[in-house]
N, CA and C atoms as an extended XYZ file, in Angstrom:
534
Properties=species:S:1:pos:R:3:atomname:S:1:resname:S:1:resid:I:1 pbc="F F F"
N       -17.175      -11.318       49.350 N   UNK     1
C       -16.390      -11.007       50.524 CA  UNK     1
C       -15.748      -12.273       51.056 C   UNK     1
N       -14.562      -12.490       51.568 N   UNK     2
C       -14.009      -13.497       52.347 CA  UNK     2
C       -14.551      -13.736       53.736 C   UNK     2
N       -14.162      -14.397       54.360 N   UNK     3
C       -14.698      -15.281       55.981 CA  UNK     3
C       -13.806      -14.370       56.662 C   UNK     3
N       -12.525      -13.892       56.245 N   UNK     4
C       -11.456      -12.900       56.863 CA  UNK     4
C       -11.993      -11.456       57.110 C   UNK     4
N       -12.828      -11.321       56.451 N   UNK     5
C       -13.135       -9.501       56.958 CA  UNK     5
C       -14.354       -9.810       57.039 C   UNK     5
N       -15.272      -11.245       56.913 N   UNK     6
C       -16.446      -11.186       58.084 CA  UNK     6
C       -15.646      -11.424       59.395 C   UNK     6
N       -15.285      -12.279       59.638 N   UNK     7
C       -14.698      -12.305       61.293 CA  UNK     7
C       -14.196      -11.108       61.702 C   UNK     7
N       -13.409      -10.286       61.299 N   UNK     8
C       -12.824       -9.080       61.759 CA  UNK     8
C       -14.105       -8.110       62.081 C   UNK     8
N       -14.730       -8.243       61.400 N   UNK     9
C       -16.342       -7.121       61.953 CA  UNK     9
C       -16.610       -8.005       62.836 C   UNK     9
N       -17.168       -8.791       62.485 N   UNK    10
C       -17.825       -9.460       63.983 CA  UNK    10
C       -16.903       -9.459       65.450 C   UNK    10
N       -15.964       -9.662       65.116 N   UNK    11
C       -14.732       -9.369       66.541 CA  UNK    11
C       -14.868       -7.976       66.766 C   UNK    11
N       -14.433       -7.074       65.506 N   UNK    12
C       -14.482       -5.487       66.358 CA  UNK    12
C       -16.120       -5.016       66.633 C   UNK    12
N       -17.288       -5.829       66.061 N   UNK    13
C       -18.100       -5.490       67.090 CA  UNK    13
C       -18.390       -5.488       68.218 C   UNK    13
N       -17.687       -7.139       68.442 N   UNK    14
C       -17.792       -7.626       69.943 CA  UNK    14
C       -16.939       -6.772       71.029 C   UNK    14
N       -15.372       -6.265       70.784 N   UNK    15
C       -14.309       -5.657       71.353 CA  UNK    15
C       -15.453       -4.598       71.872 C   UNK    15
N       -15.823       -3.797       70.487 N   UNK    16
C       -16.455       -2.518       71.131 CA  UNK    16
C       -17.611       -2.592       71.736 C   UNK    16
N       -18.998       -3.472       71.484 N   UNK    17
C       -19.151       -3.551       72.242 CA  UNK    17
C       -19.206       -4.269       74.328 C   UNK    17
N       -18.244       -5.157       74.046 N   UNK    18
C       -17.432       -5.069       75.203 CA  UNK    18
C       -16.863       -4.022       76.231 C   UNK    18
N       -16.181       -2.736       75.370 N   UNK    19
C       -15.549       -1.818       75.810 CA  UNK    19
C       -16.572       -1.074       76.305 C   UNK    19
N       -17.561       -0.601       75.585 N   UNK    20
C       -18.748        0.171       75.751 CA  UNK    20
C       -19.678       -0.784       77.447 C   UNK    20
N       -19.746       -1.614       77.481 N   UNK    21
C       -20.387       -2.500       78.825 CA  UNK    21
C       -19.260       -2.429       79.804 C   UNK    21
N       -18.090       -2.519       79.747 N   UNK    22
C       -16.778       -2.209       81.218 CA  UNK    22
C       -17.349       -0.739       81.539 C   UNK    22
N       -17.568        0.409       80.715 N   UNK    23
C       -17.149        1.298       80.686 CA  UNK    23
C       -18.598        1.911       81.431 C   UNK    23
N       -19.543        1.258       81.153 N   UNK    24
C       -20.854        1.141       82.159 CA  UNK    24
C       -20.861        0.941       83.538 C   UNK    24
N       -20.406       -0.340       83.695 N   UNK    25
C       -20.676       -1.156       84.296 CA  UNK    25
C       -19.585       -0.950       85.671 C   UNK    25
N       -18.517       -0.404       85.601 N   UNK    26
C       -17.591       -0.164       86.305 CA  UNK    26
C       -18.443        1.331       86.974 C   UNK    26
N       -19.208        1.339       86.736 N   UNK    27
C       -19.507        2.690       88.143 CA  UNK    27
C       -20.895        2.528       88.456 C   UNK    27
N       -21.454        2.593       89.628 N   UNK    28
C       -22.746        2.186       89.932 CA  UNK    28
C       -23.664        2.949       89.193 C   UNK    28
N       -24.871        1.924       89.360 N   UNK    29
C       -25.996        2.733       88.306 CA  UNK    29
C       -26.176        3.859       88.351 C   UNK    29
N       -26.848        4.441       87.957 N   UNK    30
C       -26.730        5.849       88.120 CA  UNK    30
C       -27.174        6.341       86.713 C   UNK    30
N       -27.756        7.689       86.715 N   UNK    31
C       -28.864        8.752       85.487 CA  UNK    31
C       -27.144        8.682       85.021 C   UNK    31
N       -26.771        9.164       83.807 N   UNK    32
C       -25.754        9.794       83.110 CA  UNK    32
C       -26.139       11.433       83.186 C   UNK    32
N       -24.777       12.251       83.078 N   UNK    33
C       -25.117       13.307       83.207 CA  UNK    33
C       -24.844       13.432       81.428 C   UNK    33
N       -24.962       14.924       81.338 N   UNK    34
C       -24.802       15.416       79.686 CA  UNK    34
C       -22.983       14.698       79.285 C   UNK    34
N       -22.630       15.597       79.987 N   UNK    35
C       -20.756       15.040       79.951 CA  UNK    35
C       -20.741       13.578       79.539 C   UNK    35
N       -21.354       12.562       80.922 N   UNK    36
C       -20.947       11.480       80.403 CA  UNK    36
C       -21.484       10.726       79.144 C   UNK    36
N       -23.203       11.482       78.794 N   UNK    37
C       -23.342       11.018       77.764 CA  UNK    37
C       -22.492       11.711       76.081 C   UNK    37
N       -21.819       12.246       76.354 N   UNK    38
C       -21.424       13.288       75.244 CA  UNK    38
C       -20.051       12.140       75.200 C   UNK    38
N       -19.309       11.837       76.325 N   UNK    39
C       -17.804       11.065       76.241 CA  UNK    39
C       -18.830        9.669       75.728 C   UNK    39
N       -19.563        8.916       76.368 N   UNK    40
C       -20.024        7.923       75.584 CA  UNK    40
C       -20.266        7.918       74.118 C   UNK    40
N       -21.261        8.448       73.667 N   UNK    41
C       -21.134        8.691       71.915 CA  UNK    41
C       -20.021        9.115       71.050 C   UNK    41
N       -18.702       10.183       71.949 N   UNK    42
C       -17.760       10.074       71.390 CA  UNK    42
C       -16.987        8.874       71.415 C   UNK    42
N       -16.750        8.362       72.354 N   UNK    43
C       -16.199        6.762       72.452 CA  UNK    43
C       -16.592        5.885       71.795 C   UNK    43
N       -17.945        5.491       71.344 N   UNK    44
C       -18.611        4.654       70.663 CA  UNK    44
C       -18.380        5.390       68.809 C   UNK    44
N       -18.421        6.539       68.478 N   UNK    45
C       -17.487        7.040       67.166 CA  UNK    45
C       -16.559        6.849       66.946 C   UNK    45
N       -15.649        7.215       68.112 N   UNK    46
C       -14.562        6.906       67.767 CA  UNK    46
C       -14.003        4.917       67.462 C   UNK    46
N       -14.327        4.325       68.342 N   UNK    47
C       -14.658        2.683       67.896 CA  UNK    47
C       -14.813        2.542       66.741 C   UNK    47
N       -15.958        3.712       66.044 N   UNK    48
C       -16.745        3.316       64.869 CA  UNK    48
C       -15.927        3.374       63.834 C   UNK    48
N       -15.245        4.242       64.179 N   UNK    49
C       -14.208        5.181       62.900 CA  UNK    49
C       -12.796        4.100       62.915 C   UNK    49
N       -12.363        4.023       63.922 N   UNK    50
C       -11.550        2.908       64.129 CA  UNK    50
C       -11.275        1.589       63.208 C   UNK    50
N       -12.951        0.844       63.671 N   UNK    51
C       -13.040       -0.248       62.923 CA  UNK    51
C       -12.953        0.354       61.750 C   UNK    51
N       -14.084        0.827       61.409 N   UNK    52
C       -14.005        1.344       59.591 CA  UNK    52
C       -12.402        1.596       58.953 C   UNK    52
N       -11.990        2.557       59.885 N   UNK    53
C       -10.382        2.437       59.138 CA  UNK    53
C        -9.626        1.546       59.150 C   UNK    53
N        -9.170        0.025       59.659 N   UNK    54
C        -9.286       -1.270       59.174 CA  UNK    54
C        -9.727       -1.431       58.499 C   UNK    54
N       -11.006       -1.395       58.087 N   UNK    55
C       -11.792       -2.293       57.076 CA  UNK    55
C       -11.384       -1.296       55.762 C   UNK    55
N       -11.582       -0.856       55.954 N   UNK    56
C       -10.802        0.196       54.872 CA  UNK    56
C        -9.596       -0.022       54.136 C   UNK    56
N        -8.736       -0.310       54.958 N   UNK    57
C        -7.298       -0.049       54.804 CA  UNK    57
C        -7.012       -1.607       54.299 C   UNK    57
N        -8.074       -2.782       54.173 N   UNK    58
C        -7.748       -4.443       53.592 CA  UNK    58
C        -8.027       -4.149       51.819 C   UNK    58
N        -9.006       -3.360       52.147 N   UNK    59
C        -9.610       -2.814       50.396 CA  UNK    59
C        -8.463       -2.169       49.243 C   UNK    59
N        -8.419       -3.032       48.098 N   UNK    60
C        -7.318       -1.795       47.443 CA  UNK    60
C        -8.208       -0.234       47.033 C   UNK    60
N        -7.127        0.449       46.886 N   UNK    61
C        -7.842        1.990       46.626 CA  UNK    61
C        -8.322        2.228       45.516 C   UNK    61
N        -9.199        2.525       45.787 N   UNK    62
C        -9.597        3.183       44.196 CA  UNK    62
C        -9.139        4.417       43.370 C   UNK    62
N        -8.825        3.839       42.363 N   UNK    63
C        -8.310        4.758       41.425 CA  UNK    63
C        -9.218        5.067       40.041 C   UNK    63
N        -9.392        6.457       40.108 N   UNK    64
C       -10.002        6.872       38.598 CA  UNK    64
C        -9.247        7.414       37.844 C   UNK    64
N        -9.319        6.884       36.328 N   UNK    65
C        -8.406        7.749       35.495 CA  UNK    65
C        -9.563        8.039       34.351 C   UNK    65
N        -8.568        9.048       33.987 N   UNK    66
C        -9.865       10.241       33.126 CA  UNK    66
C        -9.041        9.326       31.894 C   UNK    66
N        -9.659        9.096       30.942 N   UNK    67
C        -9.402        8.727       29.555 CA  UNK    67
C        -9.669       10.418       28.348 C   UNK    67
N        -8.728       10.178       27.711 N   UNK    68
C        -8.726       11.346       27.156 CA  UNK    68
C        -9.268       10.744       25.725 C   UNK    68
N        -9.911       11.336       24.911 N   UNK    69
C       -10.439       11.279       23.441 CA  UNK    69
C        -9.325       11.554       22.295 C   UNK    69
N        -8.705       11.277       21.314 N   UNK    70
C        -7.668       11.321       20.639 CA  UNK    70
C        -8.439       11.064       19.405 C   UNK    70
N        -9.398       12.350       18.512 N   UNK    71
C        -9.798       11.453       17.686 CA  UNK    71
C        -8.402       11.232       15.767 C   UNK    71
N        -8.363       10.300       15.590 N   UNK    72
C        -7.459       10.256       13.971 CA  UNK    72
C        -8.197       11.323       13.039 C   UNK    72
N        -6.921       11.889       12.650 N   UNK    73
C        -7.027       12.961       11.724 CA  UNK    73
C        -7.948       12.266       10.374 C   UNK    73
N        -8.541       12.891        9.743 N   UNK    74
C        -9.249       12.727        8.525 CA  UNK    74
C        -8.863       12.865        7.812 C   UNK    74
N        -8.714       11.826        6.589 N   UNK    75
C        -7.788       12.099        5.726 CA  UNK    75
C        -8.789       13.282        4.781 C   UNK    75
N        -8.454       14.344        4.124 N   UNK    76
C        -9.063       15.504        3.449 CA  UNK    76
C        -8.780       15.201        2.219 C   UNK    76
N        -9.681       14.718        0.853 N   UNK    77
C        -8.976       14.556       -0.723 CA  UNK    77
C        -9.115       15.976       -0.957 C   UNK    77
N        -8.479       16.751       -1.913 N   UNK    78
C        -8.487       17.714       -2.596 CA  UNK    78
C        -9.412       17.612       -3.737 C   UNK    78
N       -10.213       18.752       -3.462 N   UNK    79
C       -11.225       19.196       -4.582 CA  UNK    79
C       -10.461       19.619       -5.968 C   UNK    79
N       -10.777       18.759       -6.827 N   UNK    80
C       -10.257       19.088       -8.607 CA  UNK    80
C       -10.259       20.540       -8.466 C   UNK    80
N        -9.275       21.031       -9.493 N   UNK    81
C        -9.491       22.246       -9.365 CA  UNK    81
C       -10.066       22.730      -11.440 C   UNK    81
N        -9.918       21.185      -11.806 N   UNK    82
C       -10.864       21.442      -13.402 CA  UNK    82
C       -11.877       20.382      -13.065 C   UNK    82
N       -12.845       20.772      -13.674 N   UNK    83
C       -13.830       19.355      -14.136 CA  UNK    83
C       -13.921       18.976      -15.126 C   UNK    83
N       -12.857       18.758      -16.315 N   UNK    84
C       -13.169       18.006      -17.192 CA  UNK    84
C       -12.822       16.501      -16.947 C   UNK    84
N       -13.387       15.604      -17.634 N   UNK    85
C       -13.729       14.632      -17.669 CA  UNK    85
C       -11.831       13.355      -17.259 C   UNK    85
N       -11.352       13.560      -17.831 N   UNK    86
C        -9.691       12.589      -18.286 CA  UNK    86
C        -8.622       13.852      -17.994 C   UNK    86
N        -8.455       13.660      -16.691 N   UNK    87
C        -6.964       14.564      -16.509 CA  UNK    87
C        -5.785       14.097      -17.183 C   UNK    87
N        -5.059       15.269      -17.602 N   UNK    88
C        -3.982       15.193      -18.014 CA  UNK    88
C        -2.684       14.624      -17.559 C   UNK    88
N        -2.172       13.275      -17.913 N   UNK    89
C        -1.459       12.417      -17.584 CA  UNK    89
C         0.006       12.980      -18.429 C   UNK    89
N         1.043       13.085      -17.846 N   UNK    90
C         2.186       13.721      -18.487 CA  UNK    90
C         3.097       12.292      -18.591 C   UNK    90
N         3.176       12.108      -19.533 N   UNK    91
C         3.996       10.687      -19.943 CA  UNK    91
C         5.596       10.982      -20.534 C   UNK    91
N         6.538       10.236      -19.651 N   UNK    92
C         7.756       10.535      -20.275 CA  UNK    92
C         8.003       10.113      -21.108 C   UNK    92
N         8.587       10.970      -22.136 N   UNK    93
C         9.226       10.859      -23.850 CA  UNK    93
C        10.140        9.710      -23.291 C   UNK    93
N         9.976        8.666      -24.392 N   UNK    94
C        10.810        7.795      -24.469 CA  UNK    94
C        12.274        8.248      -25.026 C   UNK    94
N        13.105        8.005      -24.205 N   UNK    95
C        14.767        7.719      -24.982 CA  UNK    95
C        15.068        6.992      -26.479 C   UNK    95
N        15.407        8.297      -27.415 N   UNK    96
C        15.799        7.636      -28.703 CA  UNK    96
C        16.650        6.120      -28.899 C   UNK    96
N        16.617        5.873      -29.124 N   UNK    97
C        17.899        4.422      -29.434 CA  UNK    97
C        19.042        4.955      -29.893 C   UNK    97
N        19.997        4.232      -29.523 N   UNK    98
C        20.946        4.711      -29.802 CA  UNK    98
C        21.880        4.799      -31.248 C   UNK    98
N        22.178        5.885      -32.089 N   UNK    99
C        22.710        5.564      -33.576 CA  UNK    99
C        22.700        4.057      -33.998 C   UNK    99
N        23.717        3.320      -33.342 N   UNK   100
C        23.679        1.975      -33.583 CA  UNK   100
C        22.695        1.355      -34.189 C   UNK   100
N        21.985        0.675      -33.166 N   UNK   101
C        20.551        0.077      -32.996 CA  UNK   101
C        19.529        0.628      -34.267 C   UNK   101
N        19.931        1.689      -34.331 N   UNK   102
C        18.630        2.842      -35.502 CA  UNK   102
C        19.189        2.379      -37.304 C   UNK   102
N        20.679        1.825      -36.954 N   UNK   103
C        21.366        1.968      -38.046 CA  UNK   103
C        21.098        0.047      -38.421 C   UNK   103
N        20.981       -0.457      -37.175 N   UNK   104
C        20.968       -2.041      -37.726 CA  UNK   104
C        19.202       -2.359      -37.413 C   UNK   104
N        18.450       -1.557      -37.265 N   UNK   105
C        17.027       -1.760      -37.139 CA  UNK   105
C        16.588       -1.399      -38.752 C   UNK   105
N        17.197       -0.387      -39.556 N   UNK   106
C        17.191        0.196      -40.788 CA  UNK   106
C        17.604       -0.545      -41.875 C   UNK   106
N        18.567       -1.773      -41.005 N   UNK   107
C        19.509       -2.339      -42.050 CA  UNK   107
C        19.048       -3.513      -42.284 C   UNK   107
N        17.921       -4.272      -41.748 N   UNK   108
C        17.150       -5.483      -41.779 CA  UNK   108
C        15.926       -5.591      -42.958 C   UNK   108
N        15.878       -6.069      -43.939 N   UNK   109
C        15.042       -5.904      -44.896 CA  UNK   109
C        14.114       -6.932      -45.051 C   UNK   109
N        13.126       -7.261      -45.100 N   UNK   110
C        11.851       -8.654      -44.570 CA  UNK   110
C        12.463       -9.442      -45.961 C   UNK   110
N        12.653      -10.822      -44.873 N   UNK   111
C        13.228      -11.964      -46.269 CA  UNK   111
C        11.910      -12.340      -47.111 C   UNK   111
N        10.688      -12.071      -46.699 N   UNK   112
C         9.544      -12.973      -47.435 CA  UNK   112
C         9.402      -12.032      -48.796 C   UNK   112
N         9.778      -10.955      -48.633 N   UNK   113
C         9.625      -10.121      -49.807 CA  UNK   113
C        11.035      -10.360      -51.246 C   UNK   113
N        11.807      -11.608      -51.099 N   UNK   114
C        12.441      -11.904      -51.968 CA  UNK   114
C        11.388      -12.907      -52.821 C   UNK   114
N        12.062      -12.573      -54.289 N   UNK   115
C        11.260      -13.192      -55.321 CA  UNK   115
C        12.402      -13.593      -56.261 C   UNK   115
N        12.374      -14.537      -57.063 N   UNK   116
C        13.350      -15.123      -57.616 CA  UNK   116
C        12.794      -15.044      -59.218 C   UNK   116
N        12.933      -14.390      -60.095 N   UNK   117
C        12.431      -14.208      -61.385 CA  UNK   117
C        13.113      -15.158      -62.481 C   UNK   117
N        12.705      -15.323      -63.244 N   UNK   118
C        13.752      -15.753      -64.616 CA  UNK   118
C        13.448      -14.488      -66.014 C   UNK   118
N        14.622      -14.187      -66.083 N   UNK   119
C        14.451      -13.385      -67.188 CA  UNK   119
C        14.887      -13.901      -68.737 C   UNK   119
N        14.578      -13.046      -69.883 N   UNK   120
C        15.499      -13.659      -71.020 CA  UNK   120
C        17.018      -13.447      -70.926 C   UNK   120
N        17.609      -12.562      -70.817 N   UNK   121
C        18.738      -12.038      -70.366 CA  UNK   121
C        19.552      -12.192      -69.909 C   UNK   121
N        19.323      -12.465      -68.378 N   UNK   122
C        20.290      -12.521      -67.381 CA  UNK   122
C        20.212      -13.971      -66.572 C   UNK   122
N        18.709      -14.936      -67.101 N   UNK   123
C        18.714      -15.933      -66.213 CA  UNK   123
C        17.845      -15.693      -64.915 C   UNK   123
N        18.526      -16.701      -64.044 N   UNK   124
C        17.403      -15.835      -62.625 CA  UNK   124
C        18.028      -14.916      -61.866 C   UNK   124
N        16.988      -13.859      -61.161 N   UNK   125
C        17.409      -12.544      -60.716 CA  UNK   125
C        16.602      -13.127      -59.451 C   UNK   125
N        17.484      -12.253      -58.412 N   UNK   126
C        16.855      -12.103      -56.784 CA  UNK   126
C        16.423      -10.988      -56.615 C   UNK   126
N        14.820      -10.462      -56.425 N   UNK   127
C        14.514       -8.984      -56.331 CA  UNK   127
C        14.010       -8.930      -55.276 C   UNK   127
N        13.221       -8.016      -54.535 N   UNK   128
C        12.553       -8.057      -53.276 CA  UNK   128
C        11.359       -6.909      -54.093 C   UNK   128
N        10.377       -7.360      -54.006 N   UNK   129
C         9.460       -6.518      -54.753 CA  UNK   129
C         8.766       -5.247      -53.928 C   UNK   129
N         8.794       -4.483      -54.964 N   UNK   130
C         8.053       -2.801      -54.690 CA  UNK   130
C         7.153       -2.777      -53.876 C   UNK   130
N         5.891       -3.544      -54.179 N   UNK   131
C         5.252       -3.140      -53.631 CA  UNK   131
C         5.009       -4.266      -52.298 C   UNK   131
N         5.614       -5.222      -52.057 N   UNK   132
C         5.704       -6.143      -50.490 CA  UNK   132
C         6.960       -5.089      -49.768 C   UNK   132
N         7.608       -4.542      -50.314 N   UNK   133
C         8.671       -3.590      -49.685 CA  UNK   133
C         8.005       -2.703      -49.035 C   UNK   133
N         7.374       -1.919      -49.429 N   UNK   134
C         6.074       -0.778      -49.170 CA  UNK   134
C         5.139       -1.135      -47.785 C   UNK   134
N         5.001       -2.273      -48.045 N   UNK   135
C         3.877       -2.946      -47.349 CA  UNK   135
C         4.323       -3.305      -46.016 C   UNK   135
N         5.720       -3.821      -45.632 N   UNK   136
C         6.123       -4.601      -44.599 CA  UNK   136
C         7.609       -4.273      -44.448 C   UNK   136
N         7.963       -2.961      -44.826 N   UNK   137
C         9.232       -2.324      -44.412 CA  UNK   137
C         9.237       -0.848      -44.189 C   UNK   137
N         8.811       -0.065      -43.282 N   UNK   138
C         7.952        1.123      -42.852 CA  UNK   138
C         8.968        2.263      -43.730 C   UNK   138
N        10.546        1.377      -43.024 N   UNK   139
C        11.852        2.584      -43.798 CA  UNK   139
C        12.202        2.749      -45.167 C   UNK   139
N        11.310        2.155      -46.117 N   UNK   140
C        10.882        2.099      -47.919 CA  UNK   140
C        11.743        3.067      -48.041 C   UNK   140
N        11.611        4.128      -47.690 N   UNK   141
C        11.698        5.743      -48.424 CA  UNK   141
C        13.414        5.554      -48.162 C   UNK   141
N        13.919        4.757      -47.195 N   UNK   142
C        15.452        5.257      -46.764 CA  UNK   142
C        16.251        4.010      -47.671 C   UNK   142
N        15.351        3.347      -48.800 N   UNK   143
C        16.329        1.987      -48.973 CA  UNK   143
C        16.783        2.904      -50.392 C   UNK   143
N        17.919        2.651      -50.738 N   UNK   144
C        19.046        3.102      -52.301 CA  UNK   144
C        18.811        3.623      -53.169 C   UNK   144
N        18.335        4.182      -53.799 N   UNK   145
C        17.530        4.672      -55.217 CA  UNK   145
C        18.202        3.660      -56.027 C   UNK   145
N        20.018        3.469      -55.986 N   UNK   146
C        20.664        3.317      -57.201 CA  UNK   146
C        20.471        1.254      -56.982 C   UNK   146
N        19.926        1.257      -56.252 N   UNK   147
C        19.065       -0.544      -56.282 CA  UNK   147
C        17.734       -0.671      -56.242 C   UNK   147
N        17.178        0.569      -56.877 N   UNK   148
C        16.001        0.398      -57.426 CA  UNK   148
C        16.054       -0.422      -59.169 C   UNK   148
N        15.285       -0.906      -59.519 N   UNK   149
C        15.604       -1.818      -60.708 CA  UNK   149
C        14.256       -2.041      -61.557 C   UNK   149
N        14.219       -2.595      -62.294 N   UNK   150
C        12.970       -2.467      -63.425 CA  UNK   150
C        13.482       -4.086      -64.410 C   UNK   150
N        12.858       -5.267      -63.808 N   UNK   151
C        13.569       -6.188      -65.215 CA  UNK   151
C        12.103       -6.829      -66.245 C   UNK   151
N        11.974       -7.229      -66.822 N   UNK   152
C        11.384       -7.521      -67.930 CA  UNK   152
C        11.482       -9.120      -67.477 C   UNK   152
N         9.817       -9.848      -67.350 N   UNK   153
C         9.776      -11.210      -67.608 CA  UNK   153
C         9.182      -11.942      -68.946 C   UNK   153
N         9.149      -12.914      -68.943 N   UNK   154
C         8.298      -13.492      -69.856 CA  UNK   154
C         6.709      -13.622      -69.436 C   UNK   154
N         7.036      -14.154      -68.337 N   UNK   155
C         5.429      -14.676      -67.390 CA  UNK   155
C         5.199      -13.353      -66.805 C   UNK   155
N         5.587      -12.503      -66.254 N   UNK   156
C         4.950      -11.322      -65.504 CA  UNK   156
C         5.250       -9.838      -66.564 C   UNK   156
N         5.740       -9.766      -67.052 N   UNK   157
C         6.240       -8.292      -67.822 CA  UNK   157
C         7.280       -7.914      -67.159 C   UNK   157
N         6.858       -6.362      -67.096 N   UNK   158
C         7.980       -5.445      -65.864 CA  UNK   158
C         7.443       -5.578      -64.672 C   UNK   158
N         8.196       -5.638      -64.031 N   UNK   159
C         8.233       -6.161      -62.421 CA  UNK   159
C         9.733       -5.192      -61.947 C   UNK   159
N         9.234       -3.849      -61.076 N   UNK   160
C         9.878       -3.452      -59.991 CA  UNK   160
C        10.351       -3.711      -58.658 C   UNK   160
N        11.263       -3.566      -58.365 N   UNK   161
C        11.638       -4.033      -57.022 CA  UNK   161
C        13.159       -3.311      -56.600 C   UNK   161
N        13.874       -4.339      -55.874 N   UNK   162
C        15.427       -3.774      -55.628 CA  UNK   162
C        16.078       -4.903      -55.663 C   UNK   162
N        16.826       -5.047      -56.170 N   UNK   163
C        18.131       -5.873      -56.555 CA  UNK   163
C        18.816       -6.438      -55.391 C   UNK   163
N        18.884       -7.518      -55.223 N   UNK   164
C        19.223       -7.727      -53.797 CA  UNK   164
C        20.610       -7.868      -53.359 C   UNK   164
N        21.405       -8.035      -54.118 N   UNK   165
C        22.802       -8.209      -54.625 CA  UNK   165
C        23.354       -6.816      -53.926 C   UNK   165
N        23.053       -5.879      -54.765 N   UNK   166
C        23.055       -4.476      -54.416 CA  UNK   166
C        22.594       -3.701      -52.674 C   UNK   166
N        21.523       -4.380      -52.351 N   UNK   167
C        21.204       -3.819      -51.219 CA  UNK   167
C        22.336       -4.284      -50.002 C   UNK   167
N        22.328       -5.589      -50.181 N   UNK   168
C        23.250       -6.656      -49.504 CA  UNK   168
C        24.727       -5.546      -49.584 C   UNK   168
N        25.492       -5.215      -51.000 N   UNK   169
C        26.719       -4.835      -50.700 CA  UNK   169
C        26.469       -3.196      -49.942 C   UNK   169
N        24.937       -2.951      -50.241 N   UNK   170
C        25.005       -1.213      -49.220 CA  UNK   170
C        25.119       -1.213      -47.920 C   UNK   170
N        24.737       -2.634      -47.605 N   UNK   171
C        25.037       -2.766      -45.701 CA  UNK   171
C        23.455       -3.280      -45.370 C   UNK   171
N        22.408       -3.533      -46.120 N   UNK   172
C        20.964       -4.108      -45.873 CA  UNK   172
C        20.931       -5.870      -45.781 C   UNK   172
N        20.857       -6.172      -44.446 N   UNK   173
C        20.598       -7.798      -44.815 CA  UNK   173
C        19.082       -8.163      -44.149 C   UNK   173
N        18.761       -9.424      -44.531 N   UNK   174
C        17.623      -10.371      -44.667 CA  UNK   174
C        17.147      -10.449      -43.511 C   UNK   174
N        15.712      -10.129      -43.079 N   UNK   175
C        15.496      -10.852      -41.455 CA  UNK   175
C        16.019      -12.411      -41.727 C   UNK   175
N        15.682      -13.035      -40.369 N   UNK   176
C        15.705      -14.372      -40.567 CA  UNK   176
C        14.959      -15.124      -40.874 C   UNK   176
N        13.571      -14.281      -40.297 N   UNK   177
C        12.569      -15.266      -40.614 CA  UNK   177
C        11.465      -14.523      -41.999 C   UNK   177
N        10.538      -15.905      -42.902 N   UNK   178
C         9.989      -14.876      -43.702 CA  UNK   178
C         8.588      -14.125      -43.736 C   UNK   178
């Protein structure tokens, strides 16, 4: 409490009772009748009520506020509606390549599979052999029939493969690397 609204009680005690002793004292002694004691206790209430409503009125008011409960929604998962084990994941089909690309992916033939022979015949031949063709060129089945070839060595015998001369003028060239 401050020294400011102790002094103010202590003054409106003193006022009233001050007021309450004039209000005596101004008529000779004397019994009180009912009346005057009935205007006395109202006078001395009313004082009472008085002060209090001052003292009252220095106080801020009180205010209650109701707080309301707002509780957050729950998030709800959905119950599977299978129980097997690995749901079914729908994966988009990849986009073909385009002719192009299919036509120069087809047209690349692995350089490590060139072999350089010597024959009696012809001298040295450039082949790419059968079976490294098979092995490390998946599109085997799509390379020329008519550069399929068969030559005769001294050191190896017959030795199959494809003629590389030939593949080269069908539109087939060499990776780069072997």
């Amino acid at each position: 409490m401050s020294s400011l609204s102790i002094s103010r009680k202590f003054i409106l005690s003193i006022v009233s009772a001050a007021v309450a002793v004039t209000a005596l004292s101004a008529r000779p002694a004397s019994a009180l009748s009912d009346e005057d004691a009935a205007k006395l206790v109202f006078g001395a209430a009313a004082l009472f009520m008085i002060g209090k409503a001052i003292d009252d009125h220095d106080k801020p008011a009180r205010v209650t506020r109701q707080q309301h409960y707002h509780p957050q929604p729950q998030r709800v998962r959905p119950q599977p509606r299978h129980t097997h084990a690995a749901p079914h994941v729908a994966r988009p089909t990849p986009r073909p390549l385009p002719q192009r690309a299919r036509e120069s992916y087809k047209s690349y033939v692995p350089r490590g599979c060139v072999r350089k022979f010597e024959t009696n015949r012809k001298g040295h031949v450039s082949m790419l052999g059968e079976r490294c063709i098979k092995e490390h060129y998946p599109q085997a089945h799509l390379l020329p029939k008519t550069c399929k070839t068969r030559i005769h060595t001294p050191a190896y015998g017959v030795v199959k493969g494809y003629d590389q001369r030939c593949l080269k003028d069908k539109g087939f060239k060499l990776t780069r690397r072997k």
